[in-house]
N, C-alpha and C positions, 0 to 999 in steps of 0.2 A: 603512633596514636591509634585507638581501640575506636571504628563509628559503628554504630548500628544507624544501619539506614531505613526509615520509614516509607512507602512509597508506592505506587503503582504505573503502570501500564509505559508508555513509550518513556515520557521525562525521568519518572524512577528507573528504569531501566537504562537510560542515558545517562543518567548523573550515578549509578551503579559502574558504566563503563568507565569514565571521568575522572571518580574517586579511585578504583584501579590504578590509573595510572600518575597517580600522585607519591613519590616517593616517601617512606613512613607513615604513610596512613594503610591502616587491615582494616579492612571490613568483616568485622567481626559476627555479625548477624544483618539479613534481612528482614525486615516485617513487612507482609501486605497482606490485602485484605480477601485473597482469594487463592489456592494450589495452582489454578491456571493463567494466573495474572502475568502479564507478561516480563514483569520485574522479578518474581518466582520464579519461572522460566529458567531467567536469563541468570538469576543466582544458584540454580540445580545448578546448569551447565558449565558455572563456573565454581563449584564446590564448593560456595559459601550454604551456610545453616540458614535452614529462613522458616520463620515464626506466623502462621497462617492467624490471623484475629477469628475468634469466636466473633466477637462483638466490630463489624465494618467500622462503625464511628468511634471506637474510642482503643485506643493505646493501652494497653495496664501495665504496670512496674515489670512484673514475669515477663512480658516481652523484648526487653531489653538487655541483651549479653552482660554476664560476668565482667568486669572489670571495662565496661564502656567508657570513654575520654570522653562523646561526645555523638550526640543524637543530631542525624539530617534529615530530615522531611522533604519527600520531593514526590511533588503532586502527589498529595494525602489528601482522603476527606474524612480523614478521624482524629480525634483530639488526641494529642499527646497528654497524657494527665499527669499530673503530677509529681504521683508514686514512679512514673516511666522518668522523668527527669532529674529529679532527684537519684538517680544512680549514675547520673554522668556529670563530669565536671568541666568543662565551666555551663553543662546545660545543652541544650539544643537549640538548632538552627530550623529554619524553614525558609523556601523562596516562595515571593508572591509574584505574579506577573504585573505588576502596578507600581506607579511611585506613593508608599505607602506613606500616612493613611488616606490617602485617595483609593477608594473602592476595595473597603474591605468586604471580600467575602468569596464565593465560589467562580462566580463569572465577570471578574476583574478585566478579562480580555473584551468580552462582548458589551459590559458597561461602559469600555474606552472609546467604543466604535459608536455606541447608542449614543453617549452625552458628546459626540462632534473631538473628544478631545485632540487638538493638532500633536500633543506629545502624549507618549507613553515612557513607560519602565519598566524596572526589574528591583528589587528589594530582596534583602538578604536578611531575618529580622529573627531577633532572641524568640522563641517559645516561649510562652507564658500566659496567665492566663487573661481571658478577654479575645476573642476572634482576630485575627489577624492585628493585635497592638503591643506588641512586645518593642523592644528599641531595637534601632537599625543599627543594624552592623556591617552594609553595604550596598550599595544603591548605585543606577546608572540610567541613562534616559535615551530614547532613540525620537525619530519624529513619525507620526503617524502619518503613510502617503495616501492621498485623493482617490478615494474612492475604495480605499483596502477596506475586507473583510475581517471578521476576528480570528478566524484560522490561518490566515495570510498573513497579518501581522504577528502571530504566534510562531510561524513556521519562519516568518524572514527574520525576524528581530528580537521578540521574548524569550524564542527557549533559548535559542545560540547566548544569551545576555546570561539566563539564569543559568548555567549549565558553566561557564565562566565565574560567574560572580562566587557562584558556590564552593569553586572549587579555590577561588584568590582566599574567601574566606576561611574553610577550611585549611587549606596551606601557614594563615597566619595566624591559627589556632594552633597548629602543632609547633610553628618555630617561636610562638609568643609563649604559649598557654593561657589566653587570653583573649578577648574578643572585644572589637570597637563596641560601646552601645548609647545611640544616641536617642534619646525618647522622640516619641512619633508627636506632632503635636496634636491634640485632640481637635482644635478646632477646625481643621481641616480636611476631617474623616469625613469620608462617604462610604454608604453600603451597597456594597454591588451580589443583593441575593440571586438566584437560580430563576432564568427564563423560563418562562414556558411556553416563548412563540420563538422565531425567529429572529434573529436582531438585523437591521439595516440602518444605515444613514440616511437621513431624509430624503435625499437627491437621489436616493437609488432605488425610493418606492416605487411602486407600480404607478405608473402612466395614464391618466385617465382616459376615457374615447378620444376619437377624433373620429373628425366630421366629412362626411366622402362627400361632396355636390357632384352626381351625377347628371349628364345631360343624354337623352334618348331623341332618335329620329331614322325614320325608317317609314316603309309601305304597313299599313296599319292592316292590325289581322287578330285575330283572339288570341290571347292568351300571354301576350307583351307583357304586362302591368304580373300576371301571374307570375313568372319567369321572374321578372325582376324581386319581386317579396322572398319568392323561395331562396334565391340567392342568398341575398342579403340576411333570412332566419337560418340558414345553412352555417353561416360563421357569427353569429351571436350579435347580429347587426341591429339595432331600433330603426326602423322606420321613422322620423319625423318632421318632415317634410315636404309637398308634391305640387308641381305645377303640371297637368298634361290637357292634352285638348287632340283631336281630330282635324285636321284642314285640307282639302282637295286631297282626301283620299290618303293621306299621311299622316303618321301619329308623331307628337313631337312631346318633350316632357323632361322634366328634369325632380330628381328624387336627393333628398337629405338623408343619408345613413349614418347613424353616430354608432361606428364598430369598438371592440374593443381596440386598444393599443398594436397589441400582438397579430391583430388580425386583420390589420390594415390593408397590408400588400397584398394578401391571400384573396380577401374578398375583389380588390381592384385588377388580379388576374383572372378571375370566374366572372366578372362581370365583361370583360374584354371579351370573352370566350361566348358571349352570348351573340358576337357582330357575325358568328358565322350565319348565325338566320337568316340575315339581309338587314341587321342594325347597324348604327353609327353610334359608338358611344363613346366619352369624353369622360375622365373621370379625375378631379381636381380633389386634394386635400384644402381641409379649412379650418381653421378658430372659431372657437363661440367671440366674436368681437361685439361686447356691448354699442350700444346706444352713445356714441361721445357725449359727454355732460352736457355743451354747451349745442347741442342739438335737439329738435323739439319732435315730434311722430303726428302729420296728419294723413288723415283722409280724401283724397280727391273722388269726384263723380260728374261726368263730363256727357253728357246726351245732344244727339244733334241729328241733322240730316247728313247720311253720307255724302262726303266731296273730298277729294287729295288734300292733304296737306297739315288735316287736324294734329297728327303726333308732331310732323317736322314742329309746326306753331307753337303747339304747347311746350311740347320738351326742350324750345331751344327757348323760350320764357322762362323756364322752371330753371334751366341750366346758366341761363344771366344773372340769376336772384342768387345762386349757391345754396341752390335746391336739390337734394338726392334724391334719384327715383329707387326707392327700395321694392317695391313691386307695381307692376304694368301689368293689368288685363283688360283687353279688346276684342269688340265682337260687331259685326254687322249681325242687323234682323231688320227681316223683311216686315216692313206694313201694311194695314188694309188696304192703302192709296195705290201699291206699288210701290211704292217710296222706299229707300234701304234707309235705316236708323244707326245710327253709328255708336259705339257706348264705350266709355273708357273708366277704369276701376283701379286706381292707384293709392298707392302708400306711399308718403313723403318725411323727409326729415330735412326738416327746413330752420335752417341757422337761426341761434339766440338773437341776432342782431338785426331779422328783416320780421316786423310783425304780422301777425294776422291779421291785422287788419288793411297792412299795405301792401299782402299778397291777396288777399280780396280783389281791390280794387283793381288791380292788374291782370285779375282772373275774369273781372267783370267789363273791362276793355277789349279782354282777348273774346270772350263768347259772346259779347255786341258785334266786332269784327265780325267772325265766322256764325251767326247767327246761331250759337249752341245753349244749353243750358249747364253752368257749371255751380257744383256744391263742394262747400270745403269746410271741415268741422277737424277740430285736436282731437286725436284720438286722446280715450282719458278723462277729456275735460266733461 
């Protein structure tokens, strides 16, 4: 039996080697679509005639050998036309890498990967006209593994399928003279045209930031706070945000970076790198962790005469009600008396189920107690 093979680069070239070693089949002519194609190549070296296209996309009748049984298509992006099919009998073959008609078209492998599919295949299917919908004449299925590529899956599963399939078919066109052809069903068809980005599976896109809480403490000196920004704009870090203060002579502070992905560990080793100055730094990964529903956001403001004991009091009130301190700031200042003034600036998320108005009253027992003045407002509200 007489094939002219249609074809280009590695797969044409493979199923060139394939069809070789099929007993009574000659490969009578190659076609593809360039002199240095590597199906070209590989048909010089082996002394087959090969038919270079004027026209890449499309096949014409002249291309196709004297006395042809029967045209292969392997990986073509040119039509076989019809004057070209019409001189072989029973017609031509083509392989798709897809269970067809699922994803007719050029990038049948990278559509498999884009639409999640768990399975894949290989399709053996008449030429004819209409893009990939001629009838099947041979078909087989593999499963798509977690997290493969489309060259991954081409290189473990599709070509080895098609490179097979073609050749079972081929074989039972010479001892038949005839070909299975079962129609493709229409409603099934999807089209898989030509990317032009990158393909990925969801779970393997890019990674959004993540959140460094830095914490700083050391002898306080210029140019801390500097050190630390440059760091962090060295590897593509946002700044957003900073608690620092001065206290007897020591700076203490802690800094929110939301770095890229990739750059996580890099920045958390240049920031380590900075304790040879004489710092202490601590450096924790975090989540954006919303607001729980069933929690509510206030405001605390606590004034009073300094004395021991104001935070123990409060905080351990706030932490019997199942009250979160989401931020704490305190400061003594001196007043005209002499008197030290004591001041406390907090942020609270205080459970659906204890109200504001009967953390009020609890608020206004406690700074009766310790002689303070305490204000408490929802943030929001």
């Amino acid at each position: 039996m007489k094939v002219t093979l249609v074809g280009s680069r590695y797969f044409g070239a493979a199923v060139l080697g394939a069809l070789r070693k099929e007993s009574g089949v000659d490969i009578a002519r190659v076609v593809a679509p360039a002199a240095d194609d590597r199906l070209a190549l590989a048909a010089q070296a082996a002394g087959i005639a090969v038919h270079v296209l004027d026209n890449p996309k499309l096949v014409p009748g002249e291309a196709i050998a004297e006395g042809t049984d029967l045209v292969v298509a392997a990986h073509t992006h040119a039509r076989v036309s019809p004057e070209a099919l019409a001189r072989a009998r029973p017609g031509g073959l083509g392989d798709h890498p897809s269970l067809q008609p699922r994803h007719r078209g050029i990038a049948a492998v990278e559509w498999t990967i884009m639409e999640g599919d768990p399975i894949a295949g290989g399709s053996v299917y008449h030429l004819a006209d209409g893009w990939d919908a001629g009838a099947i004449a041979a078909q087989d299925w593999c499963f798509v593994a977690k997290g493969e590529s489309a060259r991954e899956l081409w290189e473990r599963a599709l070509a080895p399928m098609g490179l097979r399939l073609l050749a079972e078919t081929v074989r039972h066109a010479r001892r038949h003279g005839a070909l299975p052809a079962l129609p493709q069903d229409p409603r099934f068809a999807t089209r898989a045209p030509m990317i032009r980005k990158p393909v990925v599976r969801p779970e393997d896109e890019a990674p959004g930031p993540v959140s460094l809480v830095v914490t700083i403490m050391g002898r306080d000196r210029p140019g801390i706070v500097s050190a630390l920004a440059d760091c962090g704009q060295r590897f593509g870090a946002n700044w957003t945000a900073s608690r620092m203060a001065r206290a007897a002579g020591e700076f203490a502070g802690m800094v929110q970076f939301d770095v890229p992905h990739g750059q996580a560990e890099a920045l958390t080793q240049a920031l380590h790198r900075l304790e040879s100055g004489g710092l202490h730094i601590a450096v924790a990964q975090s989540g954006a962790i919303p607001h729980p529903p069933s929690m509510r956001a206030f405001d605390l403001d606590l004034v009073g005469d300094d004395r021991p004991g104001i935070v123990s009091t409060l905080t351990r009130m706030l932490a019997g009600r199942g009250v979160s301190i989401e931020n704490l700031h305190t400061e003594v200042v001196g007043g005209g008396s002499g008197k030290q003034t004591f001041r406390i600036g907090a942020h609270l998320l205080v459970p659906a189920a204890v109200s504001a108005e009967a953390l009020r009253q609890d608020l206004a027992g406690l700074a009766s107690e310790m002689q303070v003045d305490v204000g408490l407002g929802e943030r929001g509200a």
